[in-house]
Structures are given as structure tokens and as C-alpha cells.
C-alpha positions as CSV (number, residue, x, y, z in Angstrom):
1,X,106.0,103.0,102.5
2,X,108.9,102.6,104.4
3,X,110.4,105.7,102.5
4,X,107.4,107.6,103.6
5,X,108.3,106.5,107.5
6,X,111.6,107.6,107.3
7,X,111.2,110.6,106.0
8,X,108.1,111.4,108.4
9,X,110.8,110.4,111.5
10,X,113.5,112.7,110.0
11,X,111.4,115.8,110.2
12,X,110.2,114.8,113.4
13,X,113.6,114.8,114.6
14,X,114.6,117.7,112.8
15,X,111.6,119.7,114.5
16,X,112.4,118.0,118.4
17,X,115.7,119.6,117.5
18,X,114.9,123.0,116.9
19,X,112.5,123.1,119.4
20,X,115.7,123.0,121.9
21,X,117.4,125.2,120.0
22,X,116.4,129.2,120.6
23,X,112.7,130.0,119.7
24,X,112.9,133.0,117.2
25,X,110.9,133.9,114.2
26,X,113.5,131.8,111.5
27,X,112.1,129.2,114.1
28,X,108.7,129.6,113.6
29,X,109.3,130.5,109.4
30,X,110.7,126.7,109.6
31,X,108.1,124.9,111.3
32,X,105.7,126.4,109.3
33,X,107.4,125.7,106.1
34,X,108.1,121.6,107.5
35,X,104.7,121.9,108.2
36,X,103.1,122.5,105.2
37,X,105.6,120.2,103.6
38,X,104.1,117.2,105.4
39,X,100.6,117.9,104.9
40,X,101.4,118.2,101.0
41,X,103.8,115.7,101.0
42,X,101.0,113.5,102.7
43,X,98.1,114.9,100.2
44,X,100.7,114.0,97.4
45,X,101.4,110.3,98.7
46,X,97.6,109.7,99.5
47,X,96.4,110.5,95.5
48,X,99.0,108.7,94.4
49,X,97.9,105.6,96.2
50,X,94.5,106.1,95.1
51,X,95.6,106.8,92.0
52,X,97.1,103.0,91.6
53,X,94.3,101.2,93.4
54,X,92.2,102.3,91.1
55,X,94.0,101.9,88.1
56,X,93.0,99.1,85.5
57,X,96.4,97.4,85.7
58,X,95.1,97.0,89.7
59,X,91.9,96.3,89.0
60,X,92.1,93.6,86.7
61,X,94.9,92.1,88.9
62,X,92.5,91.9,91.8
63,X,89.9,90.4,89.4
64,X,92.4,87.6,88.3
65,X,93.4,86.7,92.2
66,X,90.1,86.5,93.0
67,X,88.7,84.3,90.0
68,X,92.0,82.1,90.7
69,X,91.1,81.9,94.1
70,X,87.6,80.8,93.5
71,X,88.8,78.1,90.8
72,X,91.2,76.7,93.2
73,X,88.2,76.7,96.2
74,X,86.4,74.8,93.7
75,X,88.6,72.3,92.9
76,X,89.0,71.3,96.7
77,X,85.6,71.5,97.4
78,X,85.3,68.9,94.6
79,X,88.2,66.7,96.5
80,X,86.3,66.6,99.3
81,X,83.4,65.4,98.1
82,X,85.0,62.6,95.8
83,X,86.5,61.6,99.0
């Protein structure tokens, strides 16, 4: 994630900086191309993070923490009431 920031901030820059610089049409060519790079570099990162949340390997993960996590609630509830 904090690849994806980096890069984001990089282009930012990279755009503040050309925006001093003269505003001609190689201008204009660029920020459209940066542009569209970010919205399908986003599009890109987003279905690939869906992709993996959905995924069995996450999915049965998720199921494991949580059945662990009600086992060990179970076992202190049991503490408590022995106490």
C-alpha cells in the first residue's frame, strides 16, 4: 500500500511541476497520459485487492481466526464462571 502512496505522490509532484513549467500542448498530451495512468493504475490495484479478499486462501483464513477467536472466547467465558 505504501508503494501505491508513493507512487500516487510522485505523479502528483511530477504534475505540480509541469504546471509551472510553460502550458503547451506536450503539456496537456502529458497530463492526459498521467491521467489515465492513475485511473488504470487505480482500476488495476482495486481488482486486484478484490481479487485476494475473495480468494479461498483469504477466505478460509478469515474462517480459521474467527472459529479460534470464538474457541478462545469460550474458554474464558468458562474461567469466569468456574471462578
Amino acid at each position: 500500500m505504501r508503494l501505491y502512496l508513493a507512487v500516487a505522490v510522485l505523479m502528483l509532484a511530477f504534475v505540480a511541476y509541469t504546471e509551472a513549467q510553460d502550458g503547451d500542448q506536450t503539456y496537456t498530451q502529458l497530463k492526459d497520459q498521467i491521467t489515465e495512468f492513475g485511473k488504470t493504475f487505480a482500476e488495476k490495484a482495486k481488482n486486484t485487492f478484490e481479487t485476494i479478499h475473495n480468494s479461498e486462501f483469504a477466505e478460509t483464513t478469515r474462517n480459521w481466526f474467527t472459529s479460534a477467536f470464538d474457541k478462545l472466547k469460550t474458554k474464558f467465558e468458562e474461567i469466569n464462571q468456574n471462578k
